[in-house]
C-alpha positions, 0 to 999 in steps of 0.5 A: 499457486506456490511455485508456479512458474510458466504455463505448462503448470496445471495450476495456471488454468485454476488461476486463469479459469474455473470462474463458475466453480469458483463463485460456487465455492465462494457462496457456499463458504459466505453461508457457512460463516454464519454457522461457524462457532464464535471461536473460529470467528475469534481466531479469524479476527486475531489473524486479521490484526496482523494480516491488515497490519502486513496491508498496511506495510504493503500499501507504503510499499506500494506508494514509494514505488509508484512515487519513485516510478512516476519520478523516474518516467518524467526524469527519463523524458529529459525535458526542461518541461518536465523538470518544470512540471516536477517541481510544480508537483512537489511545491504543491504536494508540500503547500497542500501538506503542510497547509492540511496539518495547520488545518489539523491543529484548529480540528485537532486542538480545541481551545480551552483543552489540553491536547499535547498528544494530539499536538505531538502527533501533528507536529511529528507529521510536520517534522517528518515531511521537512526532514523529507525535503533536506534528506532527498535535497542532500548532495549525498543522497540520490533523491528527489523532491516529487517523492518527498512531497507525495510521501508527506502528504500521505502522512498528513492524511494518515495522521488524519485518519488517525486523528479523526478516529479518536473516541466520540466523547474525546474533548481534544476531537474538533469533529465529534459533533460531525462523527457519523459523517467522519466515520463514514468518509474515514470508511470511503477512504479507507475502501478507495485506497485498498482498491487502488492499491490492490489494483496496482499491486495487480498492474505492475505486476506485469512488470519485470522490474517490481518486486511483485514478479518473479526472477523468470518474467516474461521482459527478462526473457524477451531477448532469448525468444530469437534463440529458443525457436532456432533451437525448436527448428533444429532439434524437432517438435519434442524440444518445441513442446517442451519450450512452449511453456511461457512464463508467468508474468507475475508471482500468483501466490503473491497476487492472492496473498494481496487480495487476502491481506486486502480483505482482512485489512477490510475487516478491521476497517469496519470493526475498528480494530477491536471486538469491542466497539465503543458505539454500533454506529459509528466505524473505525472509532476507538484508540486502538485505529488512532495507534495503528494510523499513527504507527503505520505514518511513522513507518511510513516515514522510516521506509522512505528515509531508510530507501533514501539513506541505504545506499550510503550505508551499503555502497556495495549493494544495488539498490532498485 
C-alpha cells in the first residue's frame, strides 16, 4: 500500500476488496506458525518488543489529539454552557486522578514493608498531573485544563497497570492475593484500550486535519471540485477520465502499519513481555511490564508538556 495516492491506483481495490482471498491467505499462515521453527518465533518476538514499544508511543499520540479535539469542539461552540461543562470535566478528571493515586498508596504500600520504588512512582504520577495543571493554566502557554486532567488520569491508570504487574510474591504488592483477578482485568483493559485506539486511529483517519491522512485528502480538495469539472467539459472526455481519480481519504500504509503494531502490542500483553514467564497462569506479571508501564507514563507526560511548551521555544513553527 506504499504510495497510493487516489483510487485510480490498482492497489486500492486489494485494500478495498479481495475479502475471501484474504481470510484464505490469513488461515493458511495461522496453520503455518505452528510449524515454523522455534527460531522464527524468537525473531517475531524481538520485533514484537519494539513494535509494541511504537504502540504504546501511538496510543499517547492518539489520546493528546483526541484530548485537544474534544477541547477544540466544546471551545468553538462559544457557550457559557460549555465552558461550564469543560470545567466540571477537568475537576472531576483531576479529583478522580488524584483520588485513584491516594488509593494506590494503600494497595501499593503495605504497612510494615519497605516500598520506597513504589512510592516513587506513585508520587511521580502525582507530580506529573499538578505540573499538568500549572503549565496549561500558565498566561504563556496556550493550553487548557480538560487536556491536563485527561492526560493525568491516563497516567494514574498507567501507573496502575504498572504496578499491578509487579511479581506475585512482591511483598510491596497490596493485590497478590487477588493476582489471577488482576492479571485477567490488567489483560481486559489492555484489549479494550488497543481496540479503542485502532479504532480511532481508523476514524480520524478520514480527517484532513489528523496526522494520519495524506497532504492530498479528500476535504483539502473539496474547493477545487467547481474547477476541475469545468475543465472536464472544456477539454473532452479523456481529461474527464483522466481526473476521475479521487483521493484516498487516509495513508493506507499507515492504516495497516496500526493494526500491525496493534497485534504485536497484543502479544506481549499475554506473554508479559518476556519469554520467560514467571508463572503460566498468570498474564502480564514480571518487572519487565512494570518498567514499560512506568516508562510509556513518564513519556506520556514528556509529549504532553513538550506539545504544550514547543511553541515558545519554536515561535516560528505552526504547531496543529
Amino acid at each position: 500500500m506504499i504510495g497510493v495516492k487516489d483510487q485510480n491506483d490498482k492497489r486500492d481495490s486489494w485494500h478495498h476488496g479481495g475479502w475471501i482471498a484474504k481470510m484464505v491467505i490469513w488461515l493458511l499462515l495461522v496453520v503455518l506458525m505452528f510449524f515454523l521453527p522455534d527460531a522464527v518465533i524468537s525473531v517475531y518476538e524481538i520485533l514484537s518488543k519494539f513494535g509494541a514499544g511504537l504502540f504504546l508511543l501511538v496510543q499517547v499520540v492518539i489520546l493528546l489529539d483526541f484530548t485537544h479535539t474534544w477541547n477544540d469542539a466544546w471551545v468553538e461552540k462559544d457557550e457559557q454552557k460549555w465552558y461550564i461543562a469543560l470545567l466540571a470535566v477537568s475537576i472531576g478528571c483531576y479529583l478522580a486522578a488524584f483520588t485513584f493515586s491516594g488509593i494506590l498508596f494503600m494497595w501499593f504500600n503495605p504497612s510494615g514493608h519497605d516500598c520506597g520504588l513504589n512510592v516513587f512512582f506513585i508520587v511521580m504520577t502525582m507530580i506529573l498531573a499538578f505540573a499538568f495543571a500549572v503549565i496549561a493554566l500558565h498566561p504563556a502557554v496556550n493550553g487548557s485544563l480538560l487536556p491536563a486532567s485527561v492526560i493525568s488520569i491516563y497516567c494514574a491508570y498507567v501507573c496502575f497497570t504498572g504496578l499491578s504487574s509487579e511479581p506475585h510474591g512482591y511483598a510491596c504488592n497490596g493485590l497478590h492475593n487477588k493476582s489471577k483477578a488482576v492479571s485477567t482485568g490488567t489483560l481486559v483493559l489492555g484489549m479494550l484500550t488497543t481496540v479503542l485506539s485502532v479504532l480511532y486511529s481508523a476514524v480520524r483517519a478520514g480527517s484532513s486535519t489528523t496526522f494520519l491522512s495524506p497532504p492530498s485528502s479528500p476535504k483539502a480538495s473539496a474547493g477545487k471540485k467547481p474547477l476541475l469539472e469545468a475543465e472536464e467539459m472544456e477539454e473532452g472526455k479523456e481529461k474527464k477520465k483522466e481526473a476521475e481519480g479521487q483521493p484516498v481519504g487516509y495513508s493506507y500504509t499507515f492504516f495497516h502499519l496500526i493494526f500491525a503494531l496493534a497485534s504485536m502490542y497484543s502479544a506481549m500483553l499475554l506473554s508479559g513481555w518476556t519469554d520467560t514467564s514467571e508463572s503460566s497462569s498468570l498474564i502480564d506479571v514480571g518487572w519487565t511490564s512494570v518498567w514499560v508501564r512506568i516508562c510509556t507514563e513518564w513519556i506520556t507526560g514528556l509529549l504532553y508538556a513538550w506539545t504544550l511548551l514547543a511553541p515558545l521555544f519554536f515561535p516560528d513553527r505552526e504547531f496543529f
